[in-house]
C-alpha positions as CSV (number, residue, x, y, z in Angstrom):
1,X,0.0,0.0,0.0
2,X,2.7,2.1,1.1
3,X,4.4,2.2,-2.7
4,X,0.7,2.3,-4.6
5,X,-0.1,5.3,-2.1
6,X,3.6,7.4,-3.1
7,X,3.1,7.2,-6.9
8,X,-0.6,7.7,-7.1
9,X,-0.5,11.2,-4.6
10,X,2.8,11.8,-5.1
11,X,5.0,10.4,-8.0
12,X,2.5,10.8,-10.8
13,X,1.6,14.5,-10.2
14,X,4.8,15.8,-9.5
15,X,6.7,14.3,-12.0
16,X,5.8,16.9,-15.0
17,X,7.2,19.5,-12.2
18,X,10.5,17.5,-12.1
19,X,11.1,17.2,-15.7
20,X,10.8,20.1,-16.2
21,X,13.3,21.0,-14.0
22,X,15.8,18.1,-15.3
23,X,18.7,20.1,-15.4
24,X,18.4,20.7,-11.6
25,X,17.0,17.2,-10.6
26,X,19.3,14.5,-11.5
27,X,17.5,12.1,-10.1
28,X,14.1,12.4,-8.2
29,X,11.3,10.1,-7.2
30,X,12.2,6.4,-7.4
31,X,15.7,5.3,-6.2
32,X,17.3,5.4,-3.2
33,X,18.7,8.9,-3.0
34,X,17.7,11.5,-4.9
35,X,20.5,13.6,-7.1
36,X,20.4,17.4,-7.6
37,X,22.7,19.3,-9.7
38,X,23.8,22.2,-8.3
39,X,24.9,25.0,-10.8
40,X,28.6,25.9,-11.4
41,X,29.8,29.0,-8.8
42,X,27.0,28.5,-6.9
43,X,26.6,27.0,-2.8
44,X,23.5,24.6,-1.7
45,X,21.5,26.0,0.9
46,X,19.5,23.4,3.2
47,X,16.2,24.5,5.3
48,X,14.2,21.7,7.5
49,X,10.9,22.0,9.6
50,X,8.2,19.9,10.9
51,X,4.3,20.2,11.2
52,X,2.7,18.1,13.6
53,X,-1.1,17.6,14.0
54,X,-2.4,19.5,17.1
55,X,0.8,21.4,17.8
56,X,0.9,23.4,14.2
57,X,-2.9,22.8,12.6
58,X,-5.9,21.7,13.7
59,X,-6.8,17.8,12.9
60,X,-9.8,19.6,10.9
61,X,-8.0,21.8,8.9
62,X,-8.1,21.5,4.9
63,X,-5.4,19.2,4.2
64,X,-4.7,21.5,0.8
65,X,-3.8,24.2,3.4
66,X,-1.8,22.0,5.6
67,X,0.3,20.6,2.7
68,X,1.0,24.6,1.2
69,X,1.7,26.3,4.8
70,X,4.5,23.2,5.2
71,X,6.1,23.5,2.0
72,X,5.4,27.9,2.4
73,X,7.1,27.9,6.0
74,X,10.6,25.8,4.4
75,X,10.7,28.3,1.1
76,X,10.4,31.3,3.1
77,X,13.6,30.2,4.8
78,X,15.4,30.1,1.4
79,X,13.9,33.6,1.0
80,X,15.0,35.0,4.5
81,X,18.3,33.7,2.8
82,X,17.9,34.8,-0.9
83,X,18.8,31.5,-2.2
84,X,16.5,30.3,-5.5
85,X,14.3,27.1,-4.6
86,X,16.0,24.0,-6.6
87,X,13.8,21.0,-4.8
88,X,12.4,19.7,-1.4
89,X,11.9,16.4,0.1
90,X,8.9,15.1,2.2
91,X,8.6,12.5,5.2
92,X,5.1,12.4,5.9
93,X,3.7,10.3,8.8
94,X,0.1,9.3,8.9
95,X,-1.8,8.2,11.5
96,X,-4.7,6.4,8.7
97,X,-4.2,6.5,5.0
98,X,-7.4,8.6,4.0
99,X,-7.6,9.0,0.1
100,X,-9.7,12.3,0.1
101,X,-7.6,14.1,2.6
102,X,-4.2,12.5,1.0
103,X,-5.8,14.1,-2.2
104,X,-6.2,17.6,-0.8
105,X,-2.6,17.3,0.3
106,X,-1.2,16.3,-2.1
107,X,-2.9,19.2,-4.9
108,X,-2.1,22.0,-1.8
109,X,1.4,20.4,-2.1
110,X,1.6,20.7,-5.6
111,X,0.3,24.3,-5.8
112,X,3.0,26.1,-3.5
113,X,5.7,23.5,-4.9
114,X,4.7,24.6,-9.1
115,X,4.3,28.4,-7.8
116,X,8.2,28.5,-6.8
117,X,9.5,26.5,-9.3
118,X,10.4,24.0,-6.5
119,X,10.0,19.7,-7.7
120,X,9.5,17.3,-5.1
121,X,12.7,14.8,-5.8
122,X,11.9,12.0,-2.5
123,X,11.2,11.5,0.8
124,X,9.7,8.5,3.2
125,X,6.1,7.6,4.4
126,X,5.4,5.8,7.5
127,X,2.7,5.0,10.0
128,X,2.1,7.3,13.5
129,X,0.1,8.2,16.7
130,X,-0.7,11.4,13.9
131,X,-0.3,13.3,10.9
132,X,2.9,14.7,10.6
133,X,4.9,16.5,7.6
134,X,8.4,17.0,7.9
135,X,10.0,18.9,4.7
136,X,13.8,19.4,3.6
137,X,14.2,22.4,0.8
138,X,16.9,22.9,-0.7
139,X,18.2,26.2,-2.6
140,X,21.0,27.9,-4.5
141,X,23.0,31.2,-5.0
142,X,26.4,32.6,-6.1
143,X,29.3,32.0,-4.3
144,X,29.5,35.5,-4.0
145,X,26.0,36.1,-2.0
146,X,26.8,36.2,1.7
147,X,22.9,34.7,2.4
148,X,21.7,37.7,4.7
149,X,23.1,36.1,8.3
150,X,21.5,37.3,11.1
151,X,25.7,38.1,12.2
152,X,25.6,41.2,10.0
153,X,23.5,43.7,10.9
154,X,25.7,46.8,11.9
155,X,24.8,50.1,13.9
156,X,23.4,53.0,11.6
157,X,21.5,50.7,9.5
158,X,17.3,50.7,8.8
159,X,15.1,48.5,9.5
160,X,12.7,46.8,6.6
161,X,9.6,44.4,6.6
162,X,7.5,43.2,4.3
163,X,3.9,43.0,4.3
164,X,1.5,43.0,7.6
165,X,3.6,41.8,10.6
166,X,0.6,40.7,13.1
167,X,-1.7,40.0,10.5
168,X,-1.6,35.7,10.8
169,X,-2.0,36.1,14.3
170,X,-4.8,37.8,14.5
171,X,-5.8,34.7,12.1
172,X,-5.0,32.0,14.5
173,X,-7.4,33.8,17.0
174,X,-9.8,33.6,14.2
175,X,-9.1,30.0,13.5
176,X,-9.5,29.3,17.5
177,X,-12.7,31.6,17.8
178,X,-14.4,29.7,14.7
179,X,-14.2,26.6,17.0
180,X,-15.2,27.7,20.0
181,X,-11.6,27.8,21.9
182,X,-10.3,31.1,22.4
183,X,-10.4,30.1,26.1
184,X,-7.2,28.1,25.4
185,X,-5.1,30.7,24.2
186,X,-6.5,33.1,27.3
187,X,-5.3,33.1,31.3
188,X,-8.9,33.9,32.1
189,X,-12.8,33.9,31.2
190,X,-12.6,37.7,31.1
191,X,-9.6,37.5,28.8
192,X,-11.1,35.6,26.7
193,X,-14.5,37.6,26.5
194,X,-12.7,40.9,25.6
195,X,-10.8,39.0,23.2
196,X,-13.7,37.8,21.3
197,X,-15.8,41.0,21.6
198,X,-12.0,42.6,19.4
199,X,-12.2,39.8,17.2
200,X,-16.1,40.0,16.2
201,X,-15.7,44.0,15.8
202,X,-13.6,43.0,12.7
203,X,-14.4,44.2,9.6
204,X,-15.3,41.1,7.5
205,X,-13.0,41.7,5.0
206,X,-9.5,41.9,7.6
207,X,-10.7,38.8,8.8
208,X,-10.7,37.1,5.4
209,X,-6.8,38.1,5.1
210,X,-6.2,37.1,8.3
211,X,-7.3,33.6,7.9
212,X,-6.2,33.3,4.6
213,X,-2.3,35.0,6.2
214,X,-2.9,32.0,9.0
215,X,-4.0,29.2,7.0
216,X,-1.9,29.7,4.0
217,X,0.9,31.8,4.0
218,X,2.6,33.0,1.1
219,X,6.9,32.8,1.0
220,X,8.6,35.9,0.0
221,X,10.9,33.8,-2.3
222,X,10.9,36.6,-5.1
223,X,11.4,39.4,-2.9
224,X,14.6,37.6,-1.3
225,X,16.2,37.0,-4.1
226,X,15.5,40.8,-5.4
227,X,17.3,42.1,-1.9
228,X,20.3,40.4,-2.7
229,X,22.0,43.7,-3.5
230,X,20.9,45.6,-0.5
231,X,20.2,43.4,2.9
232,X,22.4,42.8,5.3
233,X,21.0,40.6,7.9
234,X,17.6,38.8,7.6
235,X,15.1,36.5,8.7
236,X,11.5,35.7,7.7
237,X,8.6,36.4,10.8
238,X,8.1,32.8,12.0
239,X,8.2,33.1,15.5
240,X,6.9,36.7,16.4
241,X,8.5,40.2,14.8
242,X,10.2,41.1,18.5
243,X,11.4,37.5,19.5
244,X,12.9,36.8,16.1
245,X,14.5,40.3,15.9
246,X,16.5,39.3,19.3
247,X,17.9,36.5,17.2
248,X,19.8,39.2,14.9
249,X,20.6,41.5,17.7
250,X,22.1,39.1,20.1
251,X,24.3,37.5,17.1
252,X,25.0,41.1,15.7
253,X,26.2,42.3,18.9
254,X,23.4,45.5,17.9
255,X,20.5,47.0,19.4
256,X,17.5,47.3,17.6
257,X,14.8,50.1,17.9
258,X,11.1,49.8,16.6
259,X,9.2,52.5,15.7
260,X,5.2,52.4,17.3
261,X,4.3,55.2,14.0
262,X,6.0,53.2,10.9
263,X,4.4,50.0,12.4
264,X,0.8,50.7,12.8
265,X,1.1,52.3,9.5
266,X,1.5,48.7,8.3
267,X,-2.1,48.1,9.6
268,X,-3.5,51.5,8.3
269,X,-2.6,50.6,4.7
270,X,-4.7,47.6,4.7
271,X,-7.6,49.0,7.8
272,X,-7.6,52.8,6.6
273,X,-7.1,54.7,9.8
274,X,-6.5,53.0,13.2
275,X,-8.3,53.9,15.7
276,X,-6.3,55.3,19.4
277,X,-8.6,52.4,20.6
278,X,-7.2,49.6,18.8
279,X,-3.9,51.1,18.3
280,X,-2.0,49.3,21.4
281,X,-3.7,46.2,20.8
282,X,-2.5,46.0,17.0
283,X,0.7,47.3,17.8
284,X,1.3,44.6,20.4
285,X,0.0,41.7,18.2
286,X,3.0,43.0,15.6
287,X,5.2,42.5,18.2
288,X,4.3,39.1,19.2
289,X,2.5,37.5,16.6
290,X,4.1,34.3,14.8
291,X,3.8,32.3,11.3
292,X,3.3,35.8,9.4
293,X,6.3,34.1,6.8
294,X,7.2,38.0,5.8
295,X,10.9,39.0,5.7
296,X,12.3,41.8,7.6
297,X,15.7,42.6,7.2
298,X,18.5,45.3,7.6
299,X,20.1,47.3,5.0
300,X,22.7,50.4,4.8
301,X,21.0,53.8,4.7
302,X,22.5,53.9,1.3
303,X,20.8,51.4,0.0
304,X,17.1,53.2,1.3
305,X,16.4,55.0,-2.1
306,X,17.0,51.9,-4.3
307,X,14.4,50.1,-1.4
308,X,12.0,52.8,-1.6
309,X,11.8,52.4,-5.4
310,X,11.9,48.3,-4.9
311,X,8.8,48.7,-2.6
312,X,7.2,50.3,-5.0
313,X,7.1,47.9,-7.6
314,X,7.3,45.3,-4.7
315,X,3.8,42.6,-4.0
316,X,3.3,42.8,-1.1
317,X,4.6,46.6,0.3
318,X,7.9,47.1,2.2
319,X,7.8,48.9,5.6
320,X,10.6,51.4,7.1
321,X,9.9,50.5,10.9
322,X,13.0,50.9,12.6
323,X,16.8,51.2,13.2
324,X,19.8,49.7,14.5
325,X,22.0,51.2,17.0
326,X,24.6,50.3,19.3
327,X,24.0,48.1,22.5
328,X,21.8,45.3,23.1
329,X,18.1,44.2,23.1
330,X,14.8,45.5,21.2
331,X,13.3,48.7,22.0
332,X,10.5,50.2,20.8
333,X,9.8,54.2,20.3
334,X,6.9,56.1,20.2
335,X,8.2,59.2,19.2
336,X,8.9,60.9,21.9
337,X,12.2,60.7,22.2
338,X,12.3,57.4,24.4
339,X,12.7,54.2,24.0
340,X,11.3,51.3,25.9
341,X,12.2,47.3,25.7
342,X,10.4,45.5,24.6
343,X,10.2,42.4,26.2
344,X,8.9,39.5,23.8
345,X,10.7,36.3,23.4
346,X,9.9,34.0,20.4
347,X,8.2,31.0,20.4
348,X,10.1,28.0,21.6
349,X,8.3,24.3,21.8
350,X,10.6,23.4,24.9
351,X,9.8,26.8,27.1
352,X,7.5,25.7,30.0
353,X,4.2,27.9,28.9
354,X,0.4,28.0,29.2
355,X,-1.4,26.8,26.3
356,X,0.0,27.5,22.8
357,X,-0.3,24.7,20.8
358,X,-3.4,23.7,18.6
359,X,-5.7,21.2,20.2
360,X,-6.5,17.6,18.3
């Protein structure tokens, strides 16, 4: 069953994808490794991640979805490192063999795989306690592209981002309210209620993005490779825009100030004007919110005009929200002339914690 079920949902559709990448994928579906040709003067880059049921979706969730956010969440780590998507591989666990919902994920798959030129070449199935999708991308550049570390920002630099940073959060509170458990992601009843008074005040049409941000993200592969000339250090918003930014301070040795103004603007190109009484919620839920899959990076002040005119041709916009500067940690200025820390750590599945992950 196991070999029937690989080249029927797997092996047959994506082999079109793979031929027609041939002179990348030496060898793909089939045999015991799988063989990728890596261009002349150019370095591999390897990304890896895992999606298990309950922890990263909901067991309900549209397998299409589930399949496209895995394969989105590997390619936007080849982005956050401007390398060019040459091929993945997939371990998928399954807890019962369902043909409908292997069909779903397997056409999801094939969607975000065909939009960024990116052929499955192997992998493994296997049985489980539940459904779980590991992925291994891999990508190329020139020898001569450093790949945006996170070592490399420097003092005097801006800060960019892409897109709405806060916007797939406030689709996983969607995602929880639409079944009825927004008391899991709350310390109290009260909590809760005032979160899902916000949430229902909505207008219908931010909640549509923010499901759509939540349940199926989209990689920023094209903009990576199109900051090549001008980034410094970068990482894509996986984990929360404050607790991944400590990640390039701490290596960088920098400090890194967000502005409160430039990052609500973010929300008032998509919402119109924001409101002083949502203003501090939104501005918090940039700040901590995860999966958002934009890039936000660092770049000389020199290089700001050549951005400017990038974000302006750029899908989706590019944000000016901040600065680095000497010492450590991540602030975050109102305009007034001070600056206060900000004190969000990223998500970490090991960190003792109240309820974060999705229930089965």
């Amino acid at each position: 069953m196991e070999f029937e079920l690989i080249r029927q949902y797997f092996e047959v559709p994506f082999a079109p994808l793979a031929q027609a990448h041939r002179q990348v994928v030496g060898q793909g579906i089939g045999d015991d490794c799988a063989q990728l040709c890596v261009p002349e003067g150019h370095t591999l880059f390897v990304s890896s991640d895992t999606s298990v049921e309950g922890v990263h979706f909901f067991s309900d969730d549209a397998p299409f979805d589930v399949a496209a956010k895995a394969l989105a969440s590997n390619l936007s780590d080849l982005a956050a490192c401007g390398a060019q998507p040459m091929g993945f591989s997939l371990n998928l666990t399954l807890a019962k063999p369902q043909p409908a919902w292997l069909q779903g994920f397997s056409s999801g798959l094939l969607h975000m795989a065909t939009g960024h030129a990116c052929p499955l070449i192997g992998g493994d199935t296997t049985h489980g306690p539940c459904n779980m999708v590991s992925i291994t991308v891999y990508g190329c550049a020139p020898l001569s592209h450093h790949g945006f570390h996170r070592s490399r920002a420097k003092a005097g630099q801006d800060l960019w981002v892409s897109g709405l940073p806060g916007l797939a959060r406030l689709g996983m509170w969607m995602a929880y309210r639409q079944r009825g458990l927004l008391n899991k992601l709350c310390e109290s009843p009260g909590e809760a209620d005032q979160l899902d008074e916000r949430l229902g005040s909505m207008p219908v049409s931010l909640s549509h993005l923010a499901l759509q941000a939540f349940n199926r993200p989209e990689p920023r592969v094209a903009l990576g490779l199109a900051l090549r000339p001008y980034a410094s250090a970068c990482l894509d918003l996986s984990d929360g825009l404050a607790g991944d930014l400590l990640h390039i301070a701490q290596q960088s040795g920098v400090a890194i100030e967000l502005q409160a103004q430039p990052l609500l603007a973010c929300w008032s190109s998509t919402l119109g004007q924001v409101s002083s009484q949502h203003a501090d919620w939104l501005l918090d839920t940039s700040l901590s919110g995860g999966d958002d899959y934009e890039l936000c990076f660092t770049a000389s002040v020199d290089h700001r005009q050549a951005i400017e005119d990038l974000a302006r041709q750029a899908e989706p916009s590019l944000f000016r929200v901040g600065r680095v500067l000497s010492g450590q940690g991540i602030w975050l200025s109102h305009g007034d002339g001070q600056a206060l820390p900000v004190g969000k750590a990223s998500f970490e599945h090991f960190r003792p914690r109240g309820t974060t992950s999705l229930p089965s």
